[in-house]
C-alpha positions in Angstrom: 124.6 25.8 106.5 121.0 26.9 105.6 120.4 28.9 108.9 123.7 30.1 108.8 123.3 31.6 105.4 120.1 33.0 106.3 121.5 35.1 109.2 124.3 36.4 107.3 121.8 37.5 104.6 119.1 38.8 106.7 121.5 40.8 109.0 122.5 42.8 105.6 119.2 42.7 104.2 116.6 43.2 106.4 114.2 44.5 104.0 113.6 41.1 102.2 112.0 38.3 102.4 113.8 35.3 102.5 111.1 33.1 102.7 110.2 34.1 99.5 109.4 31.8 96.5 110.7 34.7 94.3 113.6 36.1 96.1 115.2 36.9 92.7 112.4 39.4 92.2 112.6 41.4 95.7 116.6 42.1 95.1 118.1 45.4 93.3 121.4 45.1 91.9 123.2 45.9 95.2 121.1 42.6 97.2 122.8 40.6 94.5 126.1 42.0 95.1 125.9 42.1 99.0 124.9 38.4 98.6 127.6 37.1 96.6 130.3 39.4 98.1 129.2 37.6 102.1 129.1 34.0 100.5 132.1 34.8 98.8 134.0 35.8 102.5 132.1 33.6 104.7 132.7 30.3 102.3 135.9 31.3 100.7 134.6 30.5 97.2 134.6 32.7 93.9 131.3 33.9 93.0 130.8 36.1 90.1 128.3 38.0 88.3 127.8 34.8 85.9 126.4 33.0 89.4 124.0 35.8 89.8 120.7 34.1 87.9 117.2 33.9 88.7 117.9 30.1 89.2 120.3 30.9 91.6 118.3 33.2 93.5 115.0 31.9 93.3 114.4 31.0 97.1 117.1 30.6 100.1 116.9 26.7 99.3 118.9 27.4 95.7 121.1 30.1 97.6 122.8 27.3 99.6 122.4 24.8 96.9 124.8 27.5 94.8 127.4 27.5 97.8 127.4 23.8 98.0 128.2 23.3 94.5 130.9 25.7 94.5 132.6 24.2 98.2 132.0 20.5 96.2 133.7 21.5 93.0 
């Protein structure tokens, strides 16, 4: 699922880093969007502008930890 993610994401946003320890800080308002919209389609699961936190989106690692607790609930 990781490495899956991390294509999706990377193929939208080539211009971070997603490797990052602070991803949160490299994304404008639109990387946030673009990144819950595909996890949204890819994963069929409702994210909103409530899962959009800096806990969310500190590193790739919490990214997929965010769409697994969504798919498990």
């Amino acid at each position: 699922m990781k490495e899956r993610i991390r294509q999706l994401l990377e193929d939208a946003l080539p211009l971070v880093d997603f490797d990052s320890d602070f991803l949160f800080s490299e994304l404008d308002s639109l990387g946030v969007t673009t990144i819950l919209m595909l996890l949204s389609d890819e994963y069929g699961i409702k994210l909103e502008a409530t899962d959009a936190t800096p806990r969310n989106l500190k590193t790739l690692d919490s990214i997929v930890a965010m769409v697994q607790g969504k798919l498990n609930s």
